[in-house]
C-alpha positions as CSV (number, residue, x, y, z in Angstrom):
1,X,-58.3,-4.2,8.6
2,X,-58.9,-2.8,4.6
3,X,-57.2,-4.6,2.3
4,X,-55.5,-1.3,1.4
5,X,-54.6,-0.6,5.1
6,X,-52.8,-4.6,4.6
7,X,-51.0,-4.0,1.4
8,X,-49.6,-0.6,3.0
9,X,-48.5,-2.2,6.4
10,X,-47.1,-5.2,4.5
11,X,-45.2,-2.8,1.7
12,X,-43.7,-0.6,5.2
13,X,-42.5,-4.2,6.6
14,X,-41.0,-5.4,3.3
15,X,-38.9,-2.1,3.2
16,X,-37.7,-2.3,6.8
17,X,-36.8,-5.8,5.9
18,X,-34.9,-5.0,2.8
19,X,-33.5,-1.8,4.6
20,X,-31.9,-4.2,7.8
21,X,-30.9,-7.2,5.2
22,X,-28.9,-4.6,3.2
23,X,-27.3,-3.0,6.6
24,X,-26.0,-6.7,7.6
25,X,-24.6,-7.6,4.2
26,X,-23.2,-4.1,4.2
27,X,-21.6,-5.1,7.7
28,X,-20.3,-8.4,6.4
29,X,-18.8,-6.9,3.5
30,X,-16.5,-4.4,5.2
31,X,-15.8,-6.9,7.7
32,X,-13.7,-8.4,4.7
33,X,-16.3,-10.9,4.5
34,X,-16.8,-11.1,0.6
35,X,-12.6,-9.7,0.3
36,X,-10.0,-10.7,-2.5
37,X,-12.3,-12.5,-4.9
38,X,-11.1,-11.4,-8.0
39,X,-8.1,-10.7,-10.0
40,X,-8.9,-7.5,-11.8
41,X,-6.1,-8.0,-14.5
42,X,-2.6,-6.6,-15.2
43,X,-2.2,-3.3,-16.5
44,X,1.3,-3.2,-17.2
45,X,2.7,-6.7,-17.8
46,X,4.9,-5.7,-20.7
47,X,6.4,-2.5,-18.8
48,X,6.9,-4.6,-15.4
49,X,8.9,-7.6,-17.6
50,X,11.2,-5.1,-19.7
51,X,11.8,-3.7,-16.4
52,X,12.9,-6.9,-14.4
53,X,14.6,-7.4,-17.8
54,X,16.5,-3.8,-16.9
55,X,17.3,-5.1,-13.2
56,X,18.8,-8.7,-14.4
57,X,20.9,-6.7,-17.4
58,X,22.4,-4.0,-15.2
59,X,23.7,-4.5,-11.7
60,X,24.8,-0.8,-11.4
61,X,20.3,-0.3,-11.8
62,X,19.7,-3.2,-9.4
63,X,21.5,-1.2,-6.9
64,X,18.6,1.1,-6.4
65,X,15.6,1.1,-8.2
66,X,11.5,0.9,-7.6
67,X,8.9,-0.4,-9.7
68,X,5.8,0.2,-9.0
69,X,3.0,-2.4,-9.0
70,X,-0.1,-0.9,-7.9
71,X,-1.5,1.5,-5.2
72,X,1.3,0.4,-1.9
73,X,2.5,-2.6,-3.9
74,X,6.0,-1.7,-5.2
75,X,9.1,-4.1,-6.0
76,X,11.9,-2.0,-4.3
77,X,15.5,-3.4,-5.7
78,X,18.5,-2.1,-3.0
79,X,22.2,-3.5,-3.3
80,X,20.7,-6.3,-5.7
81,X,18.1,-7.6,-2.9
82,X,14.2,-7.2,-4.2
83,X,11.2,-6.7,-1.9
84,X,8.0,-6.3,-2.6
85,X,5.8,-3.9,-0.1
86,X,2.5,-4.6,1.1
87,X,1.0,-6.7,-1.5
88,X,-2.5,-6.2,-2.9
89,X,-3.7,-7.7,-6.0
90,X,-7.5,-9.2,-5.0
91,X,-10.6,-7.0,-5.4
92,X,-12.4,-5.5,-3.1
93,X,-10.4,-5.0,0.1
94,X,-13.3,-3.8,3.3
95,X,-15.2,-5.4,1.1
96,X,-15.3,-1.6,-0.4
97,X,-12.3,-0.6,-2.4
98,X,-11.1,-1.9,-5.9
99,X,-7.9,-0.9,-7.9
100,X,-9.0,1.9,-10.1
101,X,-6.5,0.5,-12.5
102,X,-5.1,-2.9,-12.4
103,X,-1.7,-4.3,-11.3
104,X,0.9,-4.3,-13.3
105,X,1.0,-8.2,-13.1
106,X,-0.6,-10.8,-11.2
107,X,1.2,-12.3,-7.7
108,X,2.4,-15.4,-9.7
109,X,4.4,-12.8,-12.3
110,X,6.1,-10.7,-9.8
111,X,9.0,-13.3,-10.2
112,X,11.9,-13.9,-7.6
113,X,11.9,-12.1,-4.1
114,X,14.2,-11.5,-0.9
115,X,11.6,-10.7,1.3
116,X,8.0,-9.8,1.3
117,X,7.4,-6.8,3.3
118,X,4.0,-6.0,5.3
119,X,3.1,-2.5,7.4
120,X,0.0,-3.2,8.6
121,X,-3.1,-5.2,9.1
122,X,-5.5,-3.8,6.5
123,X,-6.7,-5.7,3.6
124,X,-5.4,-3.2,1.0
125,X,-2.0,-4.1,2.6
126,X,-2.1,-7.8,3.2
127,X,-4.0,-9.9,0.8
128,X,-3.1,-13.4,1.7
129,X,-4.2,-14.7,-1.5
130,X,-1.7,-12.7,-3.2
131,X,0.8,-13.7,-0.6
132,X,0.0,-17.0,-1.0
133,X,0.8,-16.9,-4.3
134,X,4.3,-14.6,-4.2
135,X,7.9,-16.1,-4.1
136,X,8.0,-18.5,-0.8
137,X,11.4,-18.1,-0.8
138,X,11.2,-15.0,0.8
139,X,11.5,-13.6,4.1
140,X,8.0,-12.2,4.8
141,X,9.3,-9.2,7.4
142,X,5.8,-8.2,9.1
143,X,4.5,-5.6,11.9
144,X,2.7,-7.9,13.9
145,X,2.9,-11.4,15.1
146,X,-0.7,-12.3,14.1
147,X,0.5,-11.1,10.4
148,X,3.7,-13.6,11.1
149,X,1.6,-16.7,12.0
150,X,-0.7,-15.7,9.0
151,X,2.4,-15.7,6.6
152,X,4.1,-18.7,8.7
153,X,0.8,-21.0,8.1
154,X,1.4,-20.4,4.2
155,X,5.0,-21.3,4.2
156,X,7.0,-18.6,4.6
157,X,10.1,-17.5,7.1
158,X,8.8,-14.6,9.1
159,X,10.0,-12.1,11.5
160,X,8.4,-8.8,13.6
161,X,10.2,-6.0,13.4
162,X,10.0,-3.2,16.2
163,X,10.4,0.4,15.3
164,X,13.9,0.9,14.7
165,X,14.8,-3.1,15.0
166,X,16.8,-4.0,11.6
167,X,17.4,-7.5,9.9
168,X,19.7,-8.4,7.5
169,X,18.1,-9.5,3.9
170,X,21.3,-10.7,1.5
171,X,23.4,-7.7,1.0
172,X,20.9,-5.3,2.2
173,X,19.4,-4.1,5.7
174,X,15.8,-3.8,6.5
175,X,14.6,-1.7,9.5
176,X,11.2,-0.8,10.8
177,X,10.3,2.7,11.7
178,X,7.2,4.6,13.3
179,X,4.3,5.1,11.7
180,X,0.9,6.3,12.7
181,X,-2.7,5.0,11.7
182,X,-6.0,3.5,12.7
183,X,-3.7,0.3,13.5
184,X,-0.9,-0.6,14.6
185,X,1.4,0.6,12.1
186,X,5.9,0.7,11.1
187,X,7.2,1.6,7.9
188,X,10.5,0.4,6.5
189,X,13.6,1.9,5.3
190,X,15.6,-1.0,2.9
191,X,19.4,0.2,2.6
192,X,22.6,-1.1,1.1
193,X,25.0,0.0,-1.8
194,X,24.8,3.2,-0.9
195,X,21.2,3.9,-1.0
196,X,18.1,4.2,2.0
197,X,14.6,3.7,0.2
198,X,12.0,4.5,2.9
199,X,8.7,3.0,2.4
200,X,6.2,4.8,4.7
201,X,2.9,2.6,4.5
202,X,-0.2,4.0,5.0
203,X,1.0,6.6,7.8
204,X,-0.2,10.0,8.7
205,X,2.4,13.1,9.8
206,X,3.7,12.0,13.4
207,X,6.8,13.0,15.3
208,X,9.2,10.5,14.4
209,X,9.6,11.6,10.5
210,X,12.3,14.0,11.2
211,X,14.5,11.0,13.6
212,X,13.7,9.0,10.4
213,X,15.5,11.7,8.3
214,X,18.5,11.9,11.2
215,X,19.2,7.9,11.3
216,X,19.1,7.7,7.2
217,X,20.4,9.6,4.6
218,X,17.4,8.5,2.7
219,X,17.4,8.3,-1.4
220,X,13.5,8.1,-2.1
221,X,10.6,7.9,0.2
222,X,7.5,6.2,-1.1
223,X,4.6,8.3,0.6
224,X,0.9,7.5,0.9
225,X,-0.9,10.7,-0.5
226,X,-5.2,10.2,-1.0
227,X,-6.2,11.2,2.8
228,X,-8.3,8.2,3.4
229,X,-10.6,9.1,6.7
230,X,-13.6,7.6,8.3
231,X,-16.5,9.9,8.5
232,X,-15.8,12.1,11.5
233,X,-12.9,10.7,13.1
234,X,-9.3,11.7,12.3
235,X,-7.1,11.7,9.2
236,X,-5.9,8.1,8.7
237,X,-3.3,8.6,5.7
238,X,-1.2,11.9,4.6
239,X,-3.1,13.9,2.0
240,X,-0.7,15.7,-1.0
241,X,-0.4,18.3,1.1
242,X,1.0,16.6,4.3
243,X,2.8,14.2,1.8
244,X,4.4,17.5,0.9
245,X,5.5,18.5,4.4
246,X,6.6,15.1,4.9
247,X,8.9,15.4,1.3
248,X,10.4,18.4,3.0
249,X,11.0,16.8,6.3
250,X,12.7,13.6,5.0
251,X,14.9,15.4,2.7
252,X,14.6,13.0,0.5
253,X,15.7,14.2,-3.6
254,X,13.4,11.5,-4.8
255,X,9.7,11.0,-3.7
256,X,7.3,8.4,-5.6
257,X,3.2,9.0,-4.3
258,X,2.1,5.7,-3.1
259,X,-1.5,4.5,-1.7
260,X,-3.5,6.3,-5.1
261,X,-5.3,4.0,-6.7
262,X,-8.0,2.7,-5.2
263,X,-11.9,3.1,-5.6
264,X,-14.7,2.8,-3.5
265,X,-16.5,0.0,-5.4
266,X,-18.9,0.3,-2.4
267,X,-21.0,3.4,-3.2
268,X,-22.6,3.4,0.5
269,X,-18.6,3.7,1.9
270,X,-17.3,6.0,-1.1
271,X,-20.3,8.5,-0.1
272,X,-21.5,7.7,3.5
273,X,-18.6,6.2,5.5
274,X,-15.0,7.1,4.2
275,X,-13.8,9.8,1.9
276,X,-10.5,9.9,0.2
277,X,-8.9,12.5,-2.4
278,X,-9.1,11.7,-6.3
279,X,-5.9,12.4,-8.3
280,X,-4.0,12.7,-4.9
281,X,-1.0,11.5,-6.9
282,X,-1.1,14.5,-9.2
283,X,-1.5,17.0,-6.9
284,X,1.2,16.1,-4.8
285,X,3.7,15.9,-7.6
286,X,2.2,19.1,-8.6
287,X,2.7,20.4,-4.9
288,X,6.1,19.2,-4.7
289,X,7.1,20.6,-8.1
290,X,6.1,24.1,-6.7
291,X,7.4,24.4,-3.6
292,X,10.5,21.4,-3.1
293,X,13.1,22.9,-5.8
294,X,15.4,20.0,-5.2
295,X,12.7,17.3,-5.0
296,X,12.0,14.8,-7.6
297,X,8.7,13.8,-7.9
298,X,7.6,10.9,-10.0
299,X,4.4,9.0,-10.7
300,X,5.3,5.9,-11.9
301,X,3.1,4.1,-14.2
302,X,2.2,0.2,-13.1
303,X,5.1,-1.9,-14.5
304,X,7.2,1.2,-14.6
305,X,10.9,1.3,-13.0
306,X,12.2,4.6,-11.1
307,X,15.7,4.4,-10.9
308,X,17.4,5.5,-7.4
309,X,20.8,6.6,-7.2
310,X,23.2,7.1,-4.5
């Protein structure tokens, strides 16, 4: 063999062997193998504290209010009692996704909870490291019972909730509700004092929206809004537009986008393997504005509170 015919053979190997080393750390790394390494930093510490400042001063605004935290994590005060939904605070998540902007805080500065709540198993939804690191005092109120022995092993009380099973949480109820997405999936409506604050996870449109709207005489619903898919298989979260339908369904006068603010860090997965919609929170407030009349739509900075009224 030529010496050039050697270098080219050996060049053609070398690429093949870069090529398949690159597919199996690609494989690792949305397996979650590399996941919640990094803190990204807080993009709204002083607007989160002035607004658990707001919540301590005034119980009449601890009644009903949301702040938001970032993408699905939001602290959700009802009659008093604070959760905090599906916590995320550790980049990437699939290995893939980042925040496109930070939390408002850390997990340590979230401060005092009731309960921690959880929809699903993603990684975008359940960072352990962050839970690990939130108020143990709480009641971590979870879909699954892998996600309860997960949350068990780190300390906390824990309890699965059904579909349309409902715990008690100080002076407020919790109770799970359908949802639909690539996993097994429930959302959660927290009510008390007067108000119903549905938080809907990552969900797509499914059937049991409008029985969600005749059991609760809902306040705000908290709706995911980018229209995350997989490459060629279905629709795995509402996009603005079905965010919108979903508004008009619920009949709720108050609806906050959630699930906006991530970024494929991962170019292969942003371009090759999952698409989602940029500015989705915009464009559904701008939906909303045009065609719900009696809807209020608001996109809450992180740190920022939303009050809810009865």
């Amino acid at each position: 063999m030529s010496r050039q015919r050697w270098l080219t053979r050996r060049r053609a190997l070398a690429g093949a062997g870069a090529l398949a080393g690159i597919g199996v750390l690609e494989y690792a790394s949305l397996r979650g193998s590399f996941d919640h390494r990094r803190f990204p930093g807080a993009a709204g510490a002083e607007r989160y504290a002035a607004s658990l400042d707001a919540l301590a001063r005034d119980p009449q605004l601890a009644a009903g209010a949301v702040v938001h935290v970032g993408h699905s994590t939001h602290a959700i005060s009802v009659a008093g009692v604070r959760v905090l939904t599906d916590p995320w605070f550790y980049d990437p998540a699939f290995g893939a996704l980042s925040h496109a902007a930070g939390p408002a805080v850390g997990p340590e500065e979230i401060g005092a909870l009731d309960a921690v709540l959880v929809t699903h198993d993603h990684a975008d939804h359940a960072d352990m490291r962050a839970i690990d690191r939130l108020d143990k005092r709480a009641l971590a109120v979870v879909a699954t019972s892998d996600l309860a022995a997960r949350a068990r092993s780190l300390g906390y009380a824990a309890e699965v909730l059904a579909p349309w099973e409902t715990i008690a949480v100080g002076g407020a109820q919790v109770t799970a509700v359908p949802g639909l997405h690539d996993v097994y999936e429930v959302g959660y409506v927290v009510s008390g004092a007067g108000r119903a604050v549905y938080f809907a996870g990552d969900t797509r449109l499914h059937d049991d929206l409008p029985a969600i709207a005749e059991r609760f005489r809902l306040s705000a619903a908290l709706l995911p809004v980018d229209g995350t898919r997989v490459t060629g298989a279905a629709m795995h979260v509402m996009t603005p537009d079905d965010a919108t339908h979903a508004a008009a369904t619920l009949r709720a006068p108050l609806v906050i986008p959630s699930h906006a603010e991530a970024r494929f860090s991962d170019p292969l997965a942003g371009h090759v393997l999952a698409t989602s919609i940029e500015g989705a929170a915009s464009i559904f407030a701008a939906r909303v504005a045009r065609s719900l009349a009696s809807v209020r739509c608001v996109v809450p900075a992180a740190g920022e509170l939303v009050r809810v009224d009865a």
